[in-house]
Backbone bond lengths (Angstrom), bond angles and torsions (degrees), N, CA, C in turn:
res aa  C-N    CA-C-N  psi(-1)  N-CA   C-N-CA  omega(-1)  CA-C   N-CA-C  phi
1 X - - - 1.468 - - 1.530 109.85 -
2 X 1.453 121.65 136.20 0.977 135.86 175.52 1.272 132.31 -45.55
3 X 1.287 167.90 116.83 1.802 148.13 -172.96 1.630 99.55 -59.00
4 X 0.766 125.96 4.38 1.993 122.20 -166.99 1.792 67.59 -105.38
5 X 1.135 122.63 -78.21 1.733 127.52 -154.83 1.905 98.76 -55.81
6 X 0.932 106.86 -42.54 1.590 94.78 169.48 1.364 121.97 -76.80
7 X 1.234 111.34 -31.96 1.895 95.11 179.22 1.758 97.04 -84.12
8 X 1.470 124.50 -12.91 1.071 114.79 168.60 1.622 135.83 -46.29
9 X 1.620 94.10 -43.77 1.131 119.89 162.71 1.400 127.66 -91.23
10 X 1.049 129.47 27.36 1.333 135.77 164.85 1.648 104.44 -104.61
11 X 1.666 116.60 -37.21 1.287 135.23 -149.09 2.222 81.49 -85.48
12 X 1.284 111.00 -40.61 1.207 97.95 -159.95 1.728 118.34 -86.89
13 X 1.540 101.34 -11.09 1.729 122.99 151.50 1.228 95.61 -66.33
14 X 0.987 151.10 -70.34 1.629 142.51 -148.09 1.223 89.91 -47.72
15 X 1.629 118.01 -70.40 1.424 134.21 -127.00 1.787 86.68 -78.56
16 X 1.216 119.65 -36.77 1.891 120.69 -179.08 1.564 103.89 -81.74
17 X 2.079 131.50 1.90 1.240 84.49 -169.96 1.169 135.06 -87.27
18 X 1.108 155.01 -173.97 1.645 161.65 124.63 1.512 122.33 -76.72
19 X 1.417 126.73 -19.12 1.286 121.27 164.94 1.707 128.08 -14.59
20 X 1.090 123.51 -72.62 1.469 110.05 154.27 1.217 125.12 -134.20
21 X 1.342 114.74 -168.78 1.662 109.93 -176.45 1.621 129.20 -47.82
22 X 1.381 106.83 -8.82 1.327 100.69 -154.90 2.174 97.90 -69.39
23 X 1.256 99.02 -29.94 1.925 94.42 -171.49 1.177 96.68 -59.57
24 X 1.502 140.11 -26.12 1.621 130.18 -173.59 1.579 110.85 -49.47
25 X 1.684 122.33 -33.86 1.439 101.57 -163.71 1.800 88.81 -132.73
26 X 1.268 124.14 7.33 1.731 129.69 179.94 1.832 88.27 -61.02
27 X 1.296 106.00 159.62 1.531 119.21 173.00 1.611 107.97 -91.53
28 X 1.648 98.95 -53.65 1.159 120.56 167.89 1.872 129.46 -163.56
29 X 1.283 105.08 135.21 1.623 96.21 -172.37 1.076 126.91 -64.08
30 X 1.481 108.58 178.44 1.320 98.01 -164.77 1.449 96.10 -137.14
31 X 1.214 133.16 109.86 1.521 142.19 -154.83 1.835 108.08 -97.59
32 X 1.031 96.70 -37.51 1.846 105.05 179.65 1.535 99.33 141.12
33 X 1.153 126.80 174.41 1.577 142.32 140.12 1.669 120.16 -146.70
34 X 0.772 112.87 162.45 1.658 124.65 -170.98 1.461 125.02 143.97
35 X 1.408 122.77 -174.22 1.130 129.28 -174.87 1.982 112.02 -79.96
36 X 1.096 116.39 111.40 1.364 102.21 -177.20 1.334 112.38 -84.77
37 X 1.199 127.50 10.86 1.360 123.41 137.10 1.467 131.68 -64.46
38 X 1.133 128.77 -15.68 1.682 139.00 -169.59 0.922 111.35 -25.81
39 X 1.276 116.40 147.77 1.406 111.37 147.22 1.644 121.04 -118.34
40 X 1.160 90.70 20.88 1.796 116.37 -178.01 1.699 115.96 -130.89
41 X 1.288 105.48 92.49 1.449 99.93 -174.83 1.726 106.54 -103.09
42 X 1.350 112.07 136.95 1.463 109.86 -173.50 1.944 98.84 -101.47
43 X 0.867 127.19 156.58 1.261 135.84 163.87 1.511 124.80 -155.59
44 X 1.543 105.00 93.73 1.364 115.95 158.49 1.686 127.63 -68.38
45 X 1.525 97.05 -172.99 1.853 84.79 -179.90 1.334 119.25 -116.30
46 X 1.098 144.81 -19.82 1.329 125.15 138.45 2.192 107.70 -170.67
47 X 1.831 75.35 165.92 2.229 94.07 -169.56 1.928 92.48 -28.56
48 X 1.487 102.95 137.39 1.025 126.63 140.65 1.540 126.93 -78.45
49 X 1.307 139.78 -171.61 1.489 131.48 151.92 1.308 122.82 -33.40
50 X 1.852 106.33 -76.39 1.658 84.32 173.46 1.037 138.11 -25.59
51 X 1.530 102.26 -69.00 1.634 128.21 -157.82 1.777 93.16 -44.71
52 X 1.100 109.27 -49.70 1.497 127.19 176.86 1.818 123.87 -26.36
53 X 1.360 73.42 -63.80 1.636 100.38 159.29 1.294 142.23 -62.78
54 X 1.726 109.97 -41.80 1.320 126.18 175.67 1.342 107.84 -95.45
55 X 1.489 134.94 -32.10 1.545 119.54 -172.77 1.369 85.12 86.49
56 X 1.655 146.58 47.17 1.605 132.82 174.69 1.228 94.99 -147.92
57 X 1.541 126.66 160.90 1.242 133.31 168.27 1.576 100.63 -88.34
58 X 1.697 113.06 159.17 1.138 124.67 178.14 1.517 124.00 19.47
59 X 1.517 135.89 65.09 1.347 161.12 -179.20 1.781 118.45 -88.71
60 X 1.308 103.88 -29.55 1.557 118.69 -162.09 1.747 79.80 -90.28
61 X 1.253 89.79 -175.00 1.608 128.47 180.00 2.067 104.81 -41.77
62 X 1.428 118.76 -48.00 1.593 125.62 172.24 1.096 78.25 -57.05
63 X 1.734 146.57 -78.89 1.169 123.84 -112.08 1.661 94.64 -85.53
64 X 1.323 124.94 -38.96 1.282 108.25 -179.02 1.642 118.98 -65.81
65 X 1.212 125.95 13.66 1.585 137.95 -163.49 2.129 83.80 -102.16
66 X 1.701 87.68 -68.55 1.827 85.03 179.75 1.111 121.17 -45.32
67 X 1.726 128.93 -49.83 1.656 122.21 171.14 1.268 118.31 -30.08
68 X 1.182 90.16 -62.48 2.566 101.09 -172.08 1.290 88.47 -48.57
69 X 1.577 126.42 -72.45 1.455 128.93 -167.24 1.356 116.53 -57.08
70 X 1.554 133.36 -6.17 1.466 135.92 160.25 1.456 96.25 -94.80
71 X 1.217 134.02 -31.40 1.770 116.22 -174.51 1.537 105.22 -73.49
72 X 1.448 121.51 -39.94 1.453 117.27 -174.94 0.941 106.79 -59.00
73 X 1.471 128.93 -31.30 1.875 108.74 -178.69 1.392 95.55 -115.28
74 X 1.582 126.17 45.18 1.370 112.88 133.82 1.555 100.43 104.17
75 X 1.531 135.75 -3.29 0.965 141.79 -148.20 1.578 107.37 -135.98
76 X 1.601 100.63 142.02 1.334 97.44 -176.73 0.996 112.76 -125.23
77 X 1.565 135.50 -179.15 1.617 131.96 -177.08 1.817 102.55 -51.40
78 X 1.487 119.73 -61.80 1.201 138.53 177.06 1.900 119.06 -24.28
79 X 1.272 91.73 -34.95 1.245 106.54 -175.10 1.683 139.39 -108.53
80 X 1.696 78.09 8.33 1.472 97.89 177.96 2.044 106.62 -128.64
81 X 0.934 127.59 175.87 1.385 129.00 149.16 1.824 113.62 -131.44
82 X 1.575 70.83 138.18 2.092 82.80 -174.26 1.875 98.51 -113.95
83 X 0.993 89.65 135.73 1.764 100.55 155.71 1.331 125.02 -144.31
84 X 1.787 131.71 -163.84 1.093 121.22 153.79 1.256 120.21 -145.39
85 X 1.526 116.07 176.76 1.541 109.97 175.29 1.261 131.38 -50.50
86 X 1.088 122.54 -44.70 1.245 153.30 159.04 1.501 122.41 -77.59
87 X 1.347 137.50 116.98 1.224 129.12 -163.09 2.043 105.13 -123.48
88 X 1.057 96.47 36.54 1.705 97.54 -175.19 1.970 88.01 -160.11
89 X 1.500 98.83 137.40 1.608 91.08 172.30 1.242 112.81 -80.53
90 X 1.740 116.52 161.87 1.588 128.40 -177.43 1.595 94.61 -92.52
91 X 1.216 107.42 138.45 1.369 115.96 144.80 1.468 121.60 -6.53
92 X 1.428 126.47 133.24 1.150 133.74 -176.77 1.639 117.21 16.24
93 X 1.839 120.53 49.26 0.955 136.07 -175.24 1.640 111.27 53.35
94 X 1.207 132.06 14.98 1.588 128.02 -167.21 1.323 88.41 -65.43
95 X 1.672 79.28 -169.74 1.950 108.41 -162.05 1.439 87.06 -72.19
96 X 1.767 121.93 170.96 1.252 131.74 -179.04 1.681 78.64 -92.05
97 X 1.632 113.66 149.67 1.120 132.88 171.42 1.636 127.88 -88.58
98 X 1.289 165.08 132.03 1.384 163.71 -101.62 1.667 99.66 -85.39
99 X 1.973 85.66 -48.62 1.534 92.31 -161.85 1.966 113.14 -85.95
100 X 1.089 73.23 -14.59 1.751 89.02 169.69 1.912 120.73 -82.21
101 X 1.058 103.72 -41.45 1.443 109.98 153.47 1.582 119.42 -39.96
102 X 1.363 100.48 -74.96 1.896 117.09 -178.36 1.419 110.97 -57.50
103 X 1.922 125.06 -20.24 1.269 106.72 -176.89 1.357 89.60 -93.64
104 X 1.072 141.01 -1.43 1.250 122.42 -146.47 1.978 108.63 -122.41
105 X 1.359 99.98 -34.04 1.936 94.01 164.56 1.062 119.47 -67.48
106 X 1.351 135.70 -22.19 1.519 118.33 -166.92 1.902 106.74 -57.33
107 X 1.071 113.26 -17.77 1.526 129.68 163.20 1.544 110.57 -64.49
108 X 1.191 112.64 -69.11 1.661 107.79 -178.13 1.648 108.81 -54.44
109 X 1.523 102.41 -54.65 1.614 88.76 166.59 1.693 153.38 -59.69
110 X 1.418 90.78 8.15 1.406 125.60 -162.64 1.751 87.84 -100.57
111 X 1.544 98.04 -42.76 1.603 105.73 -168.74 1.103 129.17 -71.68
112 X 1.354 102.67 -36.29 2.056 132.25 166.21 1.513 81.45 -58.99
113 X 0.979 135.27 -76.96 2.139 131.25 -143.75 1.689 76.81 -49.84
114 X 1.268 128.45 -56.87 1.386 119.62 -135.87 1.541 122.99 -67.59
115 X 1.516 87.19 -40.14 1.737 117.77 -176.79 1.975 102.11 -83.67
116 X 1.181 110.33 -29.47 1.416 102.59 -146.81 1.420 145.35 21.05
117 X 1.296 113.52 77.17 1.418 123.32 -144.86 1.837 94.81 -75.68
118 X 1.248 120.68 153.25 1.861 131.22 152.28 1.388 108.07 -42.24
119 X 2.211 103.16 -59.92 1.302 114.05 -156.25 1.324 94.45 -138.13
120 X 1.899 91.49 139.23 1.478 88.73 173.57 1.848 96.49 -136.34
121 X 1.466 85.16 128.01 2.139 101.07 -165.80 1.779 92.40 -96.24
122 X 0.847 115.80 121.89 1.330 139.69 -170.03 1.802 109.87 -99.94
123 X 1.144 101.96 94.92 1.710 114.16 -170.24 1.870 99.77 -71.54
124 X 1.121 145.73 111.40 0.921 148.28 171.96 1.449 141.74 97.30
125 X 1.297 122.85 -154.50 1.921 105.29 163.87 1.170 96.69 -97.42
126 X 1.646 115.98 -34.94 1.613 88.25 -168.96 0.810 132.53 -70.23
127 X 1.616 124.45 -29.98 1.560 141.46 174.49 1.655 96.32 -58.62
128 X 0.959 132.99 -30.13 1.693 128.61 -140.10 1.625 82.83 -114.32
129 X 1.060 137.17 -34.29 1.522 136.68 171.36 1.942 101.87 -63.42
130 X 0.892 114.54 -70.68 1.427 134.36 174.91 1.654 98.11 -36.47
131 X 1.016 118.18 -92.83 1.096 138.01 -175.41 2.066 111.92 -30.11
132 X 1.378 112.05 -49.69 1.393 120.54 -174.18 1.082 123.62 -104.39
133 X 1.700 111.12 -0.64 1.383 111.93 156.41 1.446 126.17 -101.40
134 X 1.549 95.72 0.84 1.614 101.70 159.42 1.265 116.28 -92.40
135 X 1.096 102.58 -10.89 2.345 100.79 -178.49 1.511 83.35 -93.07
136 X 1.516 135.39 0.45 1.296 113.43 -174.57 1.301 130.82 83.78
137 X 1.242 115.32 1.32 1.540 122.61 174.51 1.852 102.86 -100.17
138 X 1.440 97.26 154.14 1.798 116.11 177.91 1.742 104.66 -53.69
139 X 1.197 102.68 137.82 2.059 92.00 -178.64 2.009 86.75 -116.85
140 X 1.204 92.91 81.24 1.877 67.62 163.12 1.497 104.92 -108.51
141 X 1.586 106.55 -156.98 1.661 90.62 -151.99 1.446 128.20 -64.59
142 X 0.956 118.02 163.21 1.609 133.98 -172.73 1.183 109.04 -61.54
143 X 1.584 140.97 -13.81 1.525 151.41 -168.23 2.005 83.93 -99.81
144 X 1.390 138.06 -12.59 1.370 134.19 -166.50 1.174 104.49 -113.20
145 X 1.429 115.78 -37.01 1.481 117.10 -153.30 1.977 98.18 -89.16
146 X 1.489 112.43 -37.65 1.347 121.73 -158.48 0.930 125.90 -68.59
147 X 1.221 123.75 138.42 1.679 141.49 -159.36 1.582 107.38 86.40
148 X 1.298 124.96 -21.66 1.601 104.84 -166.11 1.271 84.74 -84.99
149 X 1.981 86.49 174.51 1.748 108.14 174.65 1.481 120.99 -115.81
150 X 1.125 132.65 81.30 1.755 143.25 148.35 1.124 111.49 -22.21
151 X 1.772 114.55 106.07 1.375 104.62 -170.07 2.209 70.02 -127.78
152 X 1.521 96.44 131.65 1.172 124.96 157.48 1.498 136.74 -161.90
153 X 1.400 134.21 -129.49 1.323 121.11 143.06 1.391 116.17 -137.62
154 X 1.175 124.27 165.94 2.022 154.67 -110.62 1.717 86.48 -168.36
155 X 1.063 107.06 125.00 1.451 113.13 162.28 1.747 124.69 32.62
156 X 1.517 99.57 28.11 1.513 94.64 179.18 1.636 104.42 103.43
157 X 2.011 107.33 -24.37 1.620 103.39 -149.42 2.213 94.48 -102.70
158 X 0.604 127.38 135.74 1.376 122.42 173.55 1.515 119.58 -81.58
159 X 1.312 100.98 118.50 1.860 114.19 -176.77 1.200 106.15 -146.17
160 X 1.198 83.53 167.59 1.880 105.22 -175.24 1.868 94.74 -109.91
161 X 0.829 103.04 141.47 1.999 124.12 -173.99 1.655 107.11 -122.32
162 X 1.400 102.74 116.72 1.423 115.92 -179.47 1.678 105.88 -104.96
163 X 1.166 130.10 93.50 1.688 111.47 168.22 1.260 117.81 -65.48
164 X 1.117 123.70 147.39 1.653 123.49 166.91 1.769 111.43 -144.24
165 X 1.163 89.89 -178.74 1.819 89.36 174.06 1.501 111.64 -80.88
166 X 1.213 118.45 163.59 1.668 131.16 -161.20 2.040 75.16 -99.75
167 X 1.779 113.78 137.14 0.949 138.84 178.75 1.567 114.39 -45.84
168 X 1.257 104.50 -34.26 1.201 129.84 -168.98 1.862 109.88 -73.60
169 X 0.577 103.54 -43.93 1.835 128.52 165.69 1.147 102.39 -40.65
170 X 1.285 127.27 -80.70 1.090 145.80 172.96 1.507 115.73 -49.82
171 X 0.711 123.21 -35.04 2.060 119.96 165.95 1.314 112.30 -75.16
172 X 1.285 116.81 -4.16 1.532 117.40 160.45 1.731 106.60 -116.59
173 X 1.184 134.79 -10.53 1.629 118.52 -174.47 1.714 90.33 -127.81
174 X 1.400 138.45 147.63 1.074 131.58 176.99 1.487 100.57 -97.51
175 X 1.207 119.76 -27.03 2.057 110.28 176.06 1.565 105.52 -57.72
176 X 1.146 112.52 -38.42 1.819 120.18 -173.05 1.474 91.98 -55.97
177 X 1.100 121.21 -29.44 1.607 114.67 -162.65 1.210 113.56 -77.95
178 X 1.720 114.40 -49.60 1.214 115.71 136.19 1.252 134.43 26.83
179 X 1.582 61.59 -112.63 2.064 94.01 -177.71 1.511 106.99 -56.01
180 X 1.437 130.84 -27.21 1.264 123.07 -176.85 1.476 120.56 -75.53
181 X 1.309 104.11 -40.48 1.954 124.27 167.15 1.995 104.82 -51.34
182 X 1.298 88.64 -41.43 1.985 84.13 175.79 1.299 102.62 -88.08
183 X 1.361 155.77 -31.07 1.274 151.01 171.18 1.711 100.30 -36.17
184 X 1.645 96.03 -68.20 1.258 122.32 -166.77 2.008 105.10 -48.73
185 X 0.755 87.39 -33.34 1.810 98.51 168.23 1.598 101.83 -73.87
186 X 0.675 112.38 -65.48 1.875 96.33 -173.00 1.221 121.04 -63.94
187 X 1.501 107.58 -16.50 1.853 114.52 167.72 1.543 109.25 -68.73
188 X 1.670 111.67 -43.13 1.664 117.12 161.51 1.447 105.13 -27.75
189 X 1.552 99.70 -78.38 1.797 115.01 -154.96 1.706 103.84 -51.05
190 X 1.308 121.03 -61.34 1.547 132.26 162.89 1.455 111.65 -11.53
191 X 1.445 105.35 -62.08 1.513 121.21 -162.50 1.201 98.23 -58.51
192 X 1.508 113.46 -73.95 1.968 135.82 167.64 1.830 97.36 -19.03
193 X 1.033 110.98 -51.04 1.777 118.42 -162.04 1.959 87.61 -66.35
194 X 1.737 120.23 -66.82 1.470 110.58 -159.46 1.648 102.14 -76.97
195 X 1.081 109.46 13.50 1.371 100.85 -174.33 1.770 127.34 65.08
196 X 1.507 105.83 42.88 1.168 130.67 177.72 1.895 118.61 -108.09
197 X 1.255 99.73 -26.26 1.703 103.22 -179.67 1.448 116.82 -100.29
């Protein structure tokens, strides 16, 4: 089977699930898009309004913050794939909830097998919790973990794991922005290292 026929079918579980409450008041999900070739997988934690609206990951105000921060190191939407933990928005944008988390990756992890990304940059705590306690490393907070590079293995597949701050952070604190522009530099150097930049 093809990677178009498998994320096909991942995209068309999303769009039918019932797992938990969240499809009762979503407009529409939001499954991922990108290159399933990547070698740069982004993963935030779940639809905002836009995304809500459009059926797209990161579209609103974050998402135009991530573009600039994918053009400076050379990279474009096309050439990366973004998704999230959560593939339906929460209520008044809140945190994704325990049980909403657990129904809801067996999809993203479905998505990592598909794409097999080099690098996977981890937009937030939740993504960066999720994400590094399945490669098996300690996730404490996201102000500790961010900027370094976790090189282990993810589903069998071997990658290197970048945490950073969720885009969104940063359109409200200007140090986050910062810190996200130098993150975004070590995702450069990384890339340069697997032979992706």
């Amino acid at each position: 089977m093809s990677k178009e026929d498998l994320m096909g079918g991942v995209k068309a579980e999303v769009e039918a699930c019932q797992k938990c409450d969240l499809w009762r008041r979503r407009r529409n999900p939001v499954p991922g898009e990108g290159s399933l070739n990547a070698v740069v997988m982004f993963i935030g934690e779940a639809p905002g309004y836009w995304e809500d609206v459009k059926g797209r990951p990161f579209v609103g105000a974050a998402g135009k913050l991530l573009d600039g921060m994918l053009e400076e190191i050379g990279l474009s939407r096309g050439d990366v794939y973004i998704g999230n933990i959560v593939k339906c928005r929460p209520p008044e944008n809140r945190d994704p909830q325990p049980g909403e988390v657990q129904a809801c990756t067996p999809y993203l992890d479905r998505q990592i097998r598909i794409i097999q990304p080099k690098i996977i940059v981890t937009l937030g705590r939740h993504s960066t919790a999720y994400v590094l306690s399945k490669a098996g490393f300690e996730a404490r907070g996201i102000t500790g973990v961010r900027g370094r590079v976790y090189e282990g293995r993810l589903l069998s597949l071997g990658v290197r794991i970048i945490p950073t701050y969720h885009p969104a952070a940063a359109l409200y604190n200007p140090k986050y922005r910062d810190s996200l522009e130098e993150d975004f530099q070590v995702i450069k150097r990384e890339l340069n290292k697997v032979g992706g930049g």
